[in-house]
C-alpha positions as CSV (number, residue, x, y, z in Angstrom):
1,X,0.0,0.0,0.0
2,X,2.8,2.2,0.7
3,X,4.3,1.5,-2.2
4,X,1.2,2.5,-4.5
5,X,0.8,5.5,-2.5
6,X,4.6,6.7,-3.1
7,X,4.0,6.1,-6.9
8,X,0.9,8.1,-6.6
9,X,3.0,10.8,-5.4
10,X,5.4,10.2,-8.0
11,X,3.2,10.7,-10.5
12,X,1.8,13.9,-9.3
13,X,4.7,15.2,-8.5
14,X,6.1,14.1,-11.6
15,X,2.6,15.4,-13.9
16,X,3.1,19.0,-12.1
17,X,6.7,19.6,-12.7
18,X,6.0,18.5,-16.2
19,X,2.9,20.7,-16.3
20,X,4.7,23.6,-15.0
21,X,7.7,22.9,-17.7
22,X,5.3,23.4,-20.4
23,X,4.0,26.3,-19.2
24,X,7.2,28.1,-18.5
25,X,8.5,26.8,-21.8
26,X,5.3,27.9,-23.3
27,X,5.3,31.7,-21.8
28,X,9.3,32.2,-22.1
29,X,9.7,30.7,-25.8
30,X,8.6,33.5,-27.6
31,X,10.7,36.2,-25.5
32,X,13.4,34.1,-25.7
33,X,12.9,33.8,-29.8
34,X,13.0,37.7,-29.4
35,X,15.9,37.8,-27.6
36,X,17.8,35.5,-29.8
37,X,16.8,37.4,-32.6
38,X,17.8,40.7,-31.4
39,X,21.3,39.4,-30.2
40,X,21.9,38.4,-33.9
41,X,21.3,41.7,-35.0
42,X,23.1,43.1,-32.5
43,X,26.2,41.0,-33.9
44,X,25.1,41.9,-37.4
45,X,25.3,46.1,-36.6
46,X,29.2,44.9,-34.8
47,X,30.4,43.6,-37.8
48,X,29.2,46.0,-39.8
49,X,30.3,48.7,-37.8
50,X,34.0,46.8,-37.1
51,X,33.9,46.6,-40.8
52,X,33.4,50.5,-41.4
53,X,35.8,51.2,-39.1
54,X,38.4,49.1,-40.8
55,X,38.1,51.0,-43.4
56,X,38.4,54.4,-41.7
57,X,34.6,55.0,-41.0
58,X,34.6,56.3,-37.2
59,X,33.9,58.9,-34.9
60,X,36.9,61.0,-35.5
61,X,37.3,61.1,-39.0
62,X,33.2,61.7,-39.1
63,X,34.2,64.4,-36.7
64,X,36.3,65.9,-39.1
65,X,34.3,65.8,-42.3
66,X,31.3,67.7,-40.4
67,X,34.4,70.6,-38.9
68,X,35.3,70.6,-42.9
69,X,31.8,70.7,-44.0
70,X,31.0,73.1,-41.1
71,X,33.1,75.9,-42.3
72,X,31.7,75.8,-46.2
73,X,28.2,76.5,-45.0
74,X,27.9,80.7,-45.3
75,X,27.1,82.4,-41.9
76,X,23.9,84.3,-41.7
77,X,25.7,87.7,-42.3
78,X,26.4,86.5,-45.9
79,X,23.2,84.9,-46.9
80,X,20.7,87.2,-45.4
81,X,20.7,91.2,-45.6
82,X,20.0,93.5,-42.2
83,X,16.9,94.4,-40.7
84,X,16.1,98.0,-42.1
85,X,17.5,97.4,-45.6
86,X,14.1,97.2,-46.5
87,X,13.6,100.2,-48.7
88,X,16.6,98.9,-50.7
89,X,14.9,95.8,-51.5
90,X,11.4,97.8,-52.5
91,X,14.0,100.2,-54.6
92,X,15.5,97.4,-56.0
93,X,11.8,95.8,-57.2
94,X,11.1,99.1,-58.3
95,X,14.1,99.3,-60.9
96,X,13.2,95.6,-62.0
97,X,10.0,96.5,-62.8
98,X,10.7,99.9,-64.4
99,X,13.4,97.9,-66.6
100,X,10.9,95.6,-67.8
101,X,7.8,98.3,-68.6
102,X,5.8,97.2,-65.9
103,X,3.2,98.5,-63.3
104,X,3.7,97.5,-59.9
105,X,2.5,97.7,-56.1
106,X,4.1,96.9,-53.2
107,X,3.3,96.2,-49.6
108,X,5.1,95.4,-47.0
109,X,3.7,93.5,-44.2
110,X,4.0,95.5,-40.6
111,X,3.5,91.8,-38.6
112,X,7.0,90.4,-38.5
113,X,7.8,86.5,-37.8
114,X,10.4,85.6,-35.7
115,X,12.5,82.3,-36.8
116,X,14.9,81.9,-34.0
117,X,16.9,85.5,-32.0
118,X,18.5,86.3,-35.3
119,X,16.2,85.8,-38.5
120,X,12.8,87.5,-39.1
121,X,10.4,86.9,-41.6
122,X,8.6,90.0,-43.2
123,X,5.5,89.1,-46.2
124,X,5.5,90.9,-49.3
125,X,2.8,91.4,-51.5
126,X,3.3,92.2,-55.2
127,X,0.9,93.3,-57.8
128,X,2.3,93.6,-61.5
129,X,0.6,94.3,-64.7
130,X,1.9,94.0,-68.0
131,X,3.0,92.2,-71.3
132,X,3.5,88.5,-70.7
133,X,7.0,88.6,-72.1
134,X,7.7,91.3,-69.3
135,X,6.2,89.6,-66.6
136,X,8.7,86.5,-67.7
137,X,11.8,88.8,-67.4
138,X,10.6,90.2,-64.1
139,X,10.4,87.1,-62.4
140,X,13.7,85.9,-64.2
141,X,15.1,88.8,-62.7
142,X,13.8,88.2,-59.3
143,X,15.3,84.8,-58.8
144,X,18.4,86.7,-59.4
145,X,18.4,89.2,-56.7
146,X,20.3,89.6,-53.6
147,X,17.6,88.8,-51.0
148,X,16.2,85.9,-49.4
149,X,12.6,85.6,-51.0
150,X,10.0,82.4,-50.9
151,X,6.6,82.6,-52.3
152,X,3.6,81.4,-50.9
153,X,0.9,82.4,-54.0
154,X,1.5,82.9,-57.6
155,X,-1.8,84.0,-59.3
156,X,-2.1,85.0,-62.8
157,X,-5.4,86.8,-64.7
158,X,-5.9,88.6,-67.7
159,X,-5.8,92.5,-67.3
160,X,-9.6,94.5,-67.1
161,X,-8.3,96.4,-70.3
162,X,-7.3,93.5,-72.0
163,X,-4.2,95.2,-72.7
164,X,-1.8,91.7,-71.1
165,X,-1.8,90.4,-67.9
166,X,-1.7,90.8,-63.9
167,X,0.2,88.9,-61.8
168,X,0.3,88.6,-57.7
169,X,3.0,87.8,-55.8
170,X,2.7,87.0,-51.7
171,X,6.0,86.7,-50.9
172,X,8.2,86.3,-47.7
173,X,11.4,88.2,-47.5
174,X,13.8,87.0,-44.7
175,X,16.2,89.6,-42.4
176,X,18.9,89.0,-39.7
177,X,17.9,91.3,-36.7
C-alpha cells in the first residue's frame, strides 16, 4: 500500500513539474525567440560597424568631415541682408519693374515673424501688370536678386483692359535682426 501511494505521489509530483515545464517553456519561448533574434542583429550592426571602421569609418574622421563641411556653410551675415534694408529691396523691385515696362505695387507687411533671435520673416505682396513677355523677365530677374525671397501664392489673370496680364505675388522676405 505504501508503495502505491509513493507512486501516486510520483506521478503527481512528476505530472506538475511536467505541467509547469510546459508552461514556462510555453510563456518564455517567444521572448526568448525575441531575444535571440535581437542578439543576432546586435552581432550583425558589430560587424558592420567593425567593418566600417576598418576602413576608416569612425567617430573622428566623421568628426572631421562635419568641422570641414561646417566651415563651407555661409554664416547668416552672408546669406541674409539687415533688418532695415528694407527700402533697398522695395527700390531694387522698383528698378526691375521699371526695366521691364511694368506696373507695380508693393506692400510690405508690418507683422513680423520671428525664426529663432537672429532671423525674421517679413510678407510681401506684389501686384504687376503688363506684357506676358515682361512679366517672364521680371520674375527671371527676381530669382536673381540679392535677397532671401520664398513665395507662398502665384496667381495669374488677364488684365480689365485686355491690354496683357496681372500677376500677384505673396512673398516672404527674410532679415537678420
Amino acid at each position: 500500500m505504501k508503495k502505491i501511494f509513493f507512486q501516486s505521489e510520483y506521478l503527481k509530483i512528476g505530472s506538475f513539474l511536467l505541467i509547469f515545464l510546459s508552461i514556462l517553456i510555453f510563456f518564455n519561448l517567444p521572448p526568448a525567440n525575441n531575444i535571440n533574434k535581437l542578439f543576432n542583429l546586435l552581432k550583425a550592426e558589430q560587424a558592420t560597424l567593425t567593418q566600417q571602421s576598418n576602413q576608416g569609418h569612425n567617430f573622428a574622421n566623421s568628426l572631421l568631415d562635419y568641422q570641414k563641411f561646417n566651415e563651407q556653410i555661409p554664416d547668416f551675415k552672408s546669406v541674409f541682408s539687415t533688418a532695415g534694408q528694407e527700402l533697398v529691396l522695395i527700390t531694387d523691385l522698383e528698378k526691375i519693374a521699371k526695366n521691364n515696362h511694368l506696373k507695380q505695387e508693393l506692400n510690405l507687411s508690418e507683422s513680423k515673424t520671428n525664426f529663432n533671435e537672429n532671423i525674421e520673416s517679413l510678407g510681401l505682396n506684389i501686384k504687376l501688370a503688363g506684357s506676358f513677355a515682361d512679366l517672364l523677365a521680371y520674375l527671371q530677374e527676381l530669382e536673381k536678386i540679392k535677397y532671401r525671397l520664398s513665395v507662398d501664392s502665384v496667381s495669374l489673370i488677364k488684365s480689365e483692359n485686355d491690354k496683357g496680364l496681372e500677376i500677384q505675388l505673396l512673398l516672404n522676405t527674410y532679415w537678420l535682426k
